[in-house]
N, C-alpha and C positions, 0 to 999 in steps of 0.2 A: 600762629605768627600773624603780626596783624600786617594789610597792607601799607605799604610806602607812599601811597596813593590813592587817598580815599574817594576822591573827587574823581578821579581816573575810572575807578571800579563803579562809582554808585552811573557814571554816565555809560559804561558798559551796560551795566543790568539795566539799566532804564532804556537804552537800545534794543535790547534782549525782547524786553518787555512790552514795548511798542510795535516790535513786529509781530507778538504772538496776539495784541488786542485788535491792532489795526485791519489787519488780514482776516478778521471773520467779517468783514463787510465788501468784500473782491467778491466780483463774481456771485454775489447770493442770491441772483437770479437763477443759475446753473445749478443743475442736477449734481451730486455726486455717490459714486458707489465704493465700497471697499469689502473685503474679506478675506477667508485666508484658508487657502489650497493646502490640502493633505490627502496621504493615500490611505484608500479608502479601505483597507484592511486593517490598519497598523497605526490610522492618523496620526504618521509623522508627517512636518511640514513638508512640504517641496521645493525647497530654495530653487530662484529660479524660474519656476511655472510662469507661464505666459498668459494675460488676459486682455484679449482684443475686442474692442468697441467697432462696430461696423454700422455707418447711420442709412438707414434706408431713406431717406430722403435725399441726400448728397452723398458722395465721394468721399467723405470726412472718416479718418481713421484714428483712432484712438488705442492707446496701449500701455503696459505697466509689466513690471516683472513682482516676483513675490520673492521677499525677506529670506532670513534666515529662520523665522517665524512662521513663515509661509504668508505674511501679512502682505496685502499687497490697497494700494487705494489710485485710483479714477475720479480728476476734479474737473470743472470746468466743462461741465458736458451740457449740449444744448439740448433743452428739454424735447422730446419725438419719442420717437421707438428705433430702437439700436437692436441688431443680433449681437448678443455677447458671447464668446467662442472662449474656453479655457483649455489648454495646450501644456503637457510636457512632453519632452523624449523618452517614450517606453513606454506612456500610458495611452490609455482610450479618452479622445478628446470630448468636453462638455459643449453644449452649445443649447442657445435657449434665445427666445425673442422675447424684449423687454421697453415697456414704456412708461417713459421717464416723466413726472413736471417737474415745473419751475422750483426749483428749491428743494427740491427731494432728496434725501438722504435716505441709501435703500444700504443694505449687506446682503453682499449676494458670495456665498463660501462655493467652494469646490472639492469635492472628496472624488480620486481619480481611481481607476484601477487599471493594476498593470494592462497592456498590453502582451500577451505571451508569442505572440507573432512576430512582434518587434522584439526582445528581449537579449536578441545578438545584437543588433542597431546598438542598442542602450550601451555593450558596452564597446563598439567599435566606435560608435561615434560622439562619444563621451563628450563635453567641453573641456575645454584645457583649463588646470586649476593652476599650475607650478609658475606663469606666468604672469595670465591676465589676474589683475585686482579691482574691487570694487571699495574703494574710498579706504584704501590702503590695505584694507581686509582681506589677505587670503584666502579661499574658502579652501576647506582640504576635504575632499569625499572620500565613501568609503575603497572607489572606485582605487584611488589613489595610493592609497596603503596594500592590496595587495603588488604593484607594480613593483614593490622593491624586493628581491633576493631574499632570504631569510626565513630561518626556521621558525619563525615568528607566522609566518603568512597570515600577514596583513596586520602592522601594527603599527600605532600614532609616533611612538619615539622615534622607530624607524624612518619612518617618513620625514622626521624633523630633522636629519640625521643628512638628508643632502640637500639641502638648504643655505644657499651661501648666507655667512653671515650668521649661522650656529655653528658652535665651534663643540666640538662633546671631548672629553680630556683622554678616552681609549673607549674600548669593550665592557670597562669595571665603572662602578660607583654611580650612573646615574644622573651626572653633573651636566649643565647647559649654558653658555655662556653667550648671549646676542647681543650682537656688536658693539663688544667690549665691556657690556652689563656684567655682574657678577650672578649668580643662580637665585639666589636670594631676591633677585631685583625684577623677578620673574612672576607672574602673577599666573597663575594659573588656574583654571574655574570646569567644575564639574557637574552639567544642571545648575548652574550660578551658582553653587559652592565654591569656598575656595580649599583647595589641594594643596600643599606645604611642597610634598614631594611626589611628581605625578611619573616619574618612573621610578623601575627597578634595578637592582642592584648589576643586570647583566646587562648590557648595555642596546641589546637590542630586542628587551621586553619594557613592557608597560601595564599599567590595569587597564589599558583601551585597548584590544585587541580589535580587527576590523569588526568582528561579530554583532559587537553591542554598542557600536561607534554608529551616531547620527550622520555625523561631521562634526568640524572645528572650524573658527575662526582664526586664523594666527596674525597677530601684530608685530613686526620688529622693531617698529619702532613707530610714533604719531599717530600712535590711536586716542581716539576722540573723551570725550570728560563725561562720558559713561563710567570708565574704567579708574580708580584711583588706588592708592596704597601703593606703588609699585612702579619705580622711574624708567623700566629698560623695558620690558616686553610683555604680551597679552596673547594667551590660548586660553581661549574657550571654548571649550569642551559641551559637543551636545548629544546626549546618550538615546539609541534607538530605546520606543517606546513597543512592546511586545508585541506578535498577531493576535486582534481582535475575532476573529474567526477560527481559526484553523492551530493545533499545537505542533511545534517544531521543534529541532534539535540538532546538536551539531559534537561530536568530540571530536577532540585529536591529540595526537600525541607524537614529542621527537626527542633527541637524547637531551633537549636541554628543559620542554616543561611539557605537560601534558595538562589541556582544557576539559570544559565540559560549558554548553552552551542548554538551556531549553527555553523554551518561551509557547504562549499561548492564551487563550481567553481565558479570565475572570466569571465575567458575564456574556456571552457570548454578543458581540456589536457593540459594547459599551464598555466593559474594563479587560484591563489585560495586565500580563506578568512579561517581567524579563530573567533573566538569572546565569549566573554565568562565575567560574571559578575557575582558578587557574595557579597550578603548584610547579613549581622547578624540580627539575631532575638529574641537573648536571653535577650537582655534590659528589651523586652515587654515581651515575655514569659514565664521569671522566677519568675512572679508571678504568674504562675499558679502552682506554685510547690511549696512545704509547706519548703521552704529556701527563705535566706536574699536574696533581690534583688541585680541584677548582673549588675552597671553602665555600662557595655562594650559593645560599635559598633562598627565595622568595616565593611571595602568594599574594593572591590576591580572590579577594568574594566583592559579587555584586550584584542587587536585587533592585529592581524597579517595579513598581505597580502604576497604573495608569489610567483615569477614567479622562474619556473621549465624547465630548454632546457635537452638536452644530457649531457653536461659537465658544466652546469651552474646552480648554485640555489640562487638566492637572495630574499632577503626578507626585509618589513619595517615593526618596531612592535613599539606599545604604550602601557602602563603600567603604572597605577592608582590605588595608594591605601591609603586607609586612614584609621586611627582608633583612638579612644577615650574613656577613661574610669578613671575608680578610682581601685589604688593597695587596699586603707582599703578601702570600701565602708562607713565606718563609716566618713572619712575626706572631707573634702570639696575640696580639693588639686584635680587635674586633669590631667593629660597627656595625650596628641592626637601626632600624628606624621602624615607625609603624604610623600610617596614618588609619584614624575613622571619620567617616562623613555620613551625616546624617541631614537629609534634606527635603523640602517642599518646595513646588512649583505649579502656578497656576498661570496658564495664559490665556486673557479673554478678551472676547469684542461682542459685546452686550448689544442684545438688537438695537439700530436705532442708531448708534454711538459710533463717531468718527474716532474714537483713542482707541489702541490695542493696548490694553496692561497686561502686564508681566511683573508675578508679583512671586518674591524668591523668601526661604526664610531657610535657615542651615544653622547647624553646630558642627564646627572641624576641628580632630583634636590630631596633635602632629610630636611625636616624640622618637629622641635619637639618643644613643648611650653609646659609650664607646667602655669595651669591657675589656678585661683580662692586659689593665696597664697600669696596673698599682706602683708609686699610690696617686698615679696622673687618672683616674675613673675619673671622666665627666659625663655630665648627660643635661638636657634641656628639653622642654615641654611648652607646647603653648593649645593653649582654648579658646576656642574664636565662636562668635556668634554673631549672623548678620542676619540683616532684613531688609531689603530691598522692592523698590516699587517703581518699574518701570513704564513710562507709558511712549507710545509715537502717536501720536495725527499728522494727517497734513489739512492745512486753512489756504486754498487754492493753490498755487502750486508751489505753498514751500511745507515742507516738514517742519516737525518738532518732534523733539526728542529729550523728555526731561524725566526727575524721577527724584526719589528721597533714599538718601544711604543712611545705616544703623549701622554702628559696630561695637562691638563688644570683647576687649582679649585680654586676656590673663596668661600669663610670661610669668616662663617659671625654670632660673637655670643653675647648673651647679659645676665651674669649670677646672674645681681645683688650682693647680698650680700653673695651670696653660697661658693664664694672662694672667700679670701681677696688676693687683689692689682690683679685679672684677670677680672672685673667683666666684659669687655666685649672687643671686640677687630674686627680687618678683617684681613684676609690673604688669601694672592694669589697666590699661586706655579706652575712652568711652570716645567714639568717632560721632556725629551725628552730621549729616550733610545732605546736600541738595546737588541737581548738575543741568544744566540746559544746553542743546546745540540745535543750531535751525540750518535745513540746508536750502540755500536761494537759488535759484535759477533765475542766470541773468543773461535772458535770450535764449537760443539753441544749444550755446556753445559752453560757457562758462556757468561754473555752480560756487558760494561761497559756502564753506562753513564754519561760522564762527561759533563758540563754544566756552564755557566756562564751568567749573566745580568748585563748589564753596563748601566748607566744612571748618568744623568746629570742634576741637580740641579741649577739655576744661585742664587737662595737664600740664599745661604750660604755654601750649603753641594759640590757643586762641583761634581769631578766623584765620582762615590761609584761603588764599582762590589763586586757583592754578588755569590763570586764561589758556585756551588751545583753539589754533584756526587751520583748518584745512579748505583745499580749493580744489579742482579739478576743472581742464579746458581740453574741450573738443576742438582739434587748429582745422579740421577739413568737416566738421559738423557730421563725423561720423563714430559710433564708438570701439571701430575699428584700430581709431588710433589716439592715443590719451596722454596729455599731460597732469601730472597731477604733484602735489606738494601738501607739504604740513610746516607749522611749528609751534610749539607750546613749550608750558613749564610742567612739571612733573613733579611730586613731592611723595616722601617716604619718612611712616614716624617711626615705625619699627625695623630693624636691622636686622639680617647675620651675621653673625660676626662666625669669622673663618680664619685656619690660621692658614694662607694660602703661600706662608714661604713652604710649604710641602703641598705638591700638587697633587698627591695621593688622602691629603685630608678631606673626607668628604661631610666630618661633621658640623653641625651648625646649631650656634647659639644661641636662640631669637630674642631679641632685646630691643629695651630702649635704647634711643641713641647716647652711647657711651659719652665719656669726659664731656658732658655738659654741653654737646654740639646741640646745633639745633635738626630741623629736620634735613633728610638726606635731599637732597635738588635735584634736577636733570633740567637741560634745554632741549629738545630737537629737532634739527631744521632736517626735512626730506625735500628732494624733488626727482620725480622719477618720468621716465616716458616710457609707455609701453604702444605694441604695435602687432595685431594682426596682418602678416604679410598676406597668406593666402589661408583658406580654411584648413584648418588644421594645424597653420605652421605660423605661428608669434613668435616674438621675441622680447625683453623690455630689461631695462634699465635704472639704478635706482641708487643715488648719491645719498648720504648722510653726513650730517656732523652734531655730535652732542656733546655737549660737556655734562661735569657729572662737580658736588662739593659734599665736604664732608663724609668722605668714606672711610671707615674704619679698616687700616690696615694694623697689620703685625710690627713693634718697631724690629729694625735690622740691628743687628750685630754682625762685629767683625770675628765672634767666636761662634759655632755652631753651636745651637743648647736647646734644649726642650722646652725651660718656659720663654717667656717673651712678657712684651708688655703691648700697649695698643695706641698710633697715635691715628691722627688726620691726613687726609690722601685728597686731594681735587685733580679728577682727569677729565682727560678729552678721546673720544674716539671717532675716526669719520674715517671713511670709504666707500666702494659703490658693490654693487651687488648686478650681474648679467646672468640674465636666462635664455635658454634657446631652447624652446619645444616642441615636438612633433606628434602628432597625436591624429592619425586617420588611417583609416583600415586595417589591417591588422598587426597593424607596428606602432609601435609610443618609442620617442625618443627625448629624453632630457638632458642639456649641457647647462652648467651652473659653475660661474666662476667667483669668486669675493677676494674681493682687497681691500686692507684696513691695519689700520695700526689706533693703537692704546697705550696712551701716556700717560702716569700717573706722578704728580709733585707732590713734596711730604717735605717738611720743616721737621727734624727731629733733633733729640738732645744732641749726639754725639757725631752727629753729620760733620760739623765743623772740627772738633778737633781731626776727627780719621781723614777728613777731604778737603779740609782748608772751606769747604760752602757748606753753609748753613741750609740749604735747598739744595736735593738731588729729584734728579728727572729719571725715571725709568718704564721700564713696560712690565706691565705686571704679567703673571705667568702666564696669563691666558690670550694673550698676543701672537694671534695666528696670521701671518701677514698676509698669505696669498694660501687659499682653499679651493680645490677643482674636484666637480660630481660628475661622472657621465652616465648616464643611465638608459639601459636598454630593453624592450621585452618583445614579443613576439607570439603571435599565434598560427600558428604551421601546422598540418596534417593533425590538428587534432592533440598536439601540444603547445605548452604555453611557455616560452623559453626567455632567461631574463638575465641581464647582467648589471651588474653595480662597480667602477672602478672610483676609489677616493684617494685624493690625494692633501696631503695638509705641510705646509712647510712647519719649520721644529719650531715650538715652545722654547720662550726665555727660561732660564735657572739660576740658579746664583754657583758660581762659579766656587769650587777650594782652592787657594791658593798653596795650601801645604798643612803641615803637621807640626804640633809641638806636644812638649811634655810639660804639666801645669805639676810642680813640687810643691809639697806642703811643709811650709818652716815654724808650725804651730808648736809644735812637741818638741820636733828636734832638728839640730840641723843638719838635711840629707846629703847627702856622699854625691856629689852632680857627676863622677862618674860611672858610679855605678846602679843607686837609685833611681829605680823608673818609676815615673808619677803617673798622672791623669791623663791619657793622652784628648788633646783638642784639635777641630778644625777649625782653620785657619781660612778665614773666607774674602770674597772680592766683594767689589760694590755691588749693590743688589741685582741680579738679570740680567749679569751682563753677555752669558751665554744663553747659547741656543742649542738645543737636542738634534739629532736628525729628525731632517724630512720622513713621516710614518706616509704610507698607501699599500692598499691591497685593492684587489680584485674579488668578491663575490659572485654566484652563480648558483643557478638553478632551471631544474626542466620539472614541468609539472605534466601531470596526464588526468583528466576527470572520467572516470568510468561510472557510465549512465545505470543502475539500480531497476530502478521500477521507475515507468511513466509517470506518476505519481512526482517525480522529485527529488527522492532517495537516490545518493549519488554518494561515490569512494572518490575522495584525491588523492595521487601521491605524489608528492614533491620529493627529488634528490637533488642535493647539491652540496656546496663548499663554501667554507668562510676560507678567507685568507689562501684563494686556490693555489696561487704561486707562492706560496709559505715565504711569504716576506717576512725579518726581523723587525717587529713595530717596536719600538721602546715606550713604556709606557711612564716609567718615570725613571729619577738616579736617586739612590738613597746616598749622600753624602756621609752619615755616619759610617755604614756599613761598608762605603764606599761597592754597592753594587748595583746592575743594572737592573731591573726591573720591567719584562719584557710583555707585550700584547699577545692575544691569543696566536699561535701557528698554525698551519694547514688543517683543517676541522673537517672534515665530510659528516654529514647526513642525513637521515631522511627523516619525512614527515608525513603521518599518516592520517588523514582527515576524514570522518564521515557525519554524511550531513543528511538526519531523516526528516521529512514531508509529508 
């Protein structure tokens, strides 16, 4: 798509431009140092880590924190001799005297090792993730995933799961919806691969389990021109790198899956393995429980290897998973999906060299079938290939952030009778792109970041550049308390197309953008304030508004029917998102509330006859207006006690008006008083109902029994899904006219051992 604004863009890029030429002659008297902190068994980074400059000639304090990368850089240092002091929570701190000249460009790395003295510290006095953000970026550790309830212990979807502003559709299918985005419009990255589908068919299993979970990034919205293909949200996923020393291990098992964890050197100090698999159990197990049996398996494999130098970490990782089930247990209908990834990753800061590159290269293959629905079988496949090369410096004290995108994908679907005149198709897209973002410091207080992603299309779309500017302001010059905002343009060439008048369809058909649209847009403006009241206890706050064009919805009919056809949707979604967290000594407390509404407008054929307007306004199903999380846990005598209460108001549906009987006068003409035809539903304008309000309550009491000094340690976890055995409705099947309901009262246990 070419821009509207040629002259607009080229004096963008040429601003771009000027600050990244200009800014290597600031300060190039001054010393600078950069490198990047990892622990020193496992060389994963240390988001986070602290590096203080302390000048022995004056009072002069200097400091930095380290990346997600562990990448951290110190500019503008007046050349002497400095103690340099390297810091996290839980490890044993570095510390070393160093002297600088004029102009010096030194790398100075940090490989940390635990502390075992502090190791309680580490987790009482954790930082708070569910609140504070860093330049819209969530960070989610692994600390964090275990805090929530679940026979899962400790898992990424879970975790996403109290999160105002994701909305998940029950306990089945998988499905995620950020604020008001569709699933599809979700980008999700594993080792900078990209993931199609990054959970499981149970709803509160994933292929990350905490085990082999670095951390994550999570975006919900106005992350920076890093990130493209993808208008509503960004997880990125960072997977632990195995022990370089020492082999470990870990199983467990509960009635809904049983893992297996090991990890260990390669080379002893220099490579290392991860590995990790994980099979469901509740197919078979759910009949031992006085409920309807539960058709759903899933699995999941996953292997990493990793070599680790001084200023070098690469890694090759596989990734396997599959799952299969039934949304009614009552229909015969099926959906399995399966994804594979296969990936490389290489992060480096070459001696000498102020860039950190991060250089990604993946093949992801992502395929869904829906079986046993003759003669409605569809299924769709897509094959991706990217290659990525990211780099940051900073040229005195601003950043850069730029890098080159490849993509490569091949679409491949076959939908039967589900949409008329699509029913199957191939498409192949060659992406090639570029992306820069600089962040400015202007003063103490305020930071700008203006940003841009250009790419190039040969299928149609041409150039497209999707400006995006983010800001953050210190108002008392402390980072205590933070204003910060975004807004950009967003763009999407490939689709899912879904039929979402059934909110139980969880399959998806990856495509070009249907009926000859152009690419799929987004706008979004954030502005949010967040605020540490006192240590341990923040709060913050955080408005949206996006619009969204060219969505592919399902057209409506006033008869219920199984195919349909496909036209154009343009909506808007905006709301605010409150957290309130507490996190010191041996209590964590989280309250999280969302409000939001999603509108979507559609021009279709027969709007105007059935409504007299040629444009209807509605909310599409996944319009959750008001969502509350409370979350609580505990460490008492030697247990670990934890509660999760959610509540969600009901989902739009399309309402039945009544019943008829559809006669056939082809053959002959039928007796209308006594011939019975076709019976049909008879339906309202689209969404214009609502379900009930679904919430439960979860729990759990965990006990760790110590093994051998050594490490070797038994968990066991009891608790309850749905403790108060609330009626969750999970959807209404209109044909069948039945309900369709969420898991009941669930108990139990979970048995975990972990060897050292």
């Amino acid at each position: 798509m070419h821009s509207k604004n040629p002259l607009l863009t080229q004096r963008f890029l040429i601003l771009l431009i000027g600050l990244f030429l200009c800014s290597g002659s600031v300060l190039a008297q001054n010393a600078t140092i950069q490198g990047m902190i990892t622990d020193k068994a496992t060389g994963q980074p240390l988001y986070g880590a602290n590096v203080v400059l302390e000048s022995l000639a004056n009072d002069v304090i200097l400091g930095a924190s380290a990346d997600s990368e562990g990448f951290y850089s110190l500019s503008s240092i007046e050349p002497g001799t400095w103690i340099v002091r390297i810091s996290f929570i839980g490890y044993v701190a570095e510390e070393d005297t160093i002297t600088l000249e004029s102009g010096e460009n030194r790398s100075i790395n940090g490989s940390l090792r635990p502390d075992e003295a502090m190791m309680d510290e580490l987790v009482v006095e954790g930082a708070t993730g569910a609140v504070m953000r860093d330049e819209g970026r969530q960070r989610i550790t692994p600390s964090d995933l275990t805090r929530i309830p679940s026979p899962a212990t400790g898992d990424l979807v879970t975790y996403l799961q109290t999160l105002p502003g994701v909305v998940a559709m029950g306990d089945r299918g998988g499905q995620f919806f950020i604020r008001g985005g569709e699933p599809s419009q979700n980008l999700a990255l594993v080792d900078g691969a990209v993931i199609y589908k990054p959970a499981h068919i149970v709803g509160f299993y994933s292929p990350f389990p905490e085990s082999i979970v670095s951390g994550a990034d999570f975006y919900a919205g106005g992350f920076g021109p890093r990130y493209t293909g993808r208008i509503s949200s960004v997880l990125d996923i960072q997977m632990r790198h195995g022990d370089r020393r020492s082999f470990k291990g870990a199983g467990s098992v509960s009635p809904f899956a049983a893992e297996v964890m090991a990890e260990g050197p390669l080379t002893e100090g220099e490579s290392s393995f991860i590995f990790s698999v994980r099979n469901s159990l509740i197919e078979e197990v759910s009949t031992w429980y006085p409920i309807e049996n539960q058709p759903l398996n899933f699995q999941s494999q996953f292997l990493k290897t990793s070599y680790i130098d001084q200023n070098t970490r690469c890694s090759a990782m596989f990734m396997h998973t599959y799952d299969r089930g039934r949304m009614d247990f009552e229909e015969p209908e099926s959906i399995k999906w399966r994804n594979i990834i296969l990936g490389g990753k290489c992060v480096a800061l070459p001696e000498g060299s102020r860039a950190l590159m991060d250089t990604n290269i993946s093949l992801s293959h992502f395929s869904n079938k829906v079986t046993e629905s003759e003669p409605f079988g569809f299924s769709s496949r897509v094959f991706g290939l990217n290659v990525d090369l990211n780099l940051r410096q900073y040229i005195g004290d601003i950043r850069f952030d730029y890098g080159l995108i490849t993509r490569l994908n091949y679409l491949n679907y076959d939908i039967g009778e589900k949409f008329v005149g699509i029913q199957g198709d191939k498409y192949t897209e060659l992406i090639l792109g570029t992306y820069v973002e600089t962040a400015i410091p202007l003063g103490d207080k305020f930071t700008l970041q203006p940003g841009t992603a250009l790419s190039f299309n040969p299928q149609g779309y041409g150039l497209s550049l999707e400006p995006r500017f983010r800001f953050s302001l210190l108002p008392f010059g402390s980072e205590e308390q933070e204003i910060s905002g975004s807004l950009g343009l967003y763009k999407q060439s490939i689709v899912g197309i879904s039929d979402m008048r059934d909110i139980s369809s969880v399959f998806v058909a990856w495509a070009g953008s249907p009926l000859g649209a152009k690419q799929v847009k987004a706008v979004h403006a954030l502005l949010g304030w967040q605020q540490e009241i006192f240590r341990g206890f923040s709060w913050s706050v955080e408005g949206y508004y996006k619009t969204m064009t060219d969505i592919a919805v399902p057209v409506w009919s006033t008869i219920a029917r199984f195919t349909t056809d496909l036209a154009l949707a343009d909506g808007k979604a905006y709301g605010a998102d409150i957290r309130v967290e507490y996190n010191r000594g041996r209590f964590y407390a989280l309250a999280g509330y969302g409000i939001s509404q999603t509108v979507y407008t559609s021009s279709q054929d027969h709007f105007n006859v059935w409504f007299g307007e040629e444009i209807q306004k509605y909310n599409p199903p996944h319009d959750r207006r008001h969502q509350v999380n409370l979350l609580f846990s505990a460490d008492l005598g030697g247990f670990t006690m934890g509660s999760r209460w959610q509540l969600g108001t009901g989902l739009p549906y399309t309402r039945p008006l009544g019943f008829d009987d559809l006669l056939d006068f082809r053959e002959r003409l039928p007796d209308v008083t006594s011939d019975r035809g076709i019976q049909r539903v008879i339906l309202d304008k689209p969404y214009q109902g609502r379900m009930p309000v679904v919430h439960r309550l979860d729990v759990s009491v965990e006990k760790r029994f110590q093994i051998t000094n050594s490490g070797t340690a038994l968990n066991l976890q009891i608790g309850a899904i749905n403790s108060y055995d609330q009626t969750n409705i999970f959807y209404y099947d209109v044909f069948t006219r039945r309900r369709i309901d969420q898991l009941p009262f669930l108990p139990y246990a979970t048995l975990e051992l972990e060897i050292d």
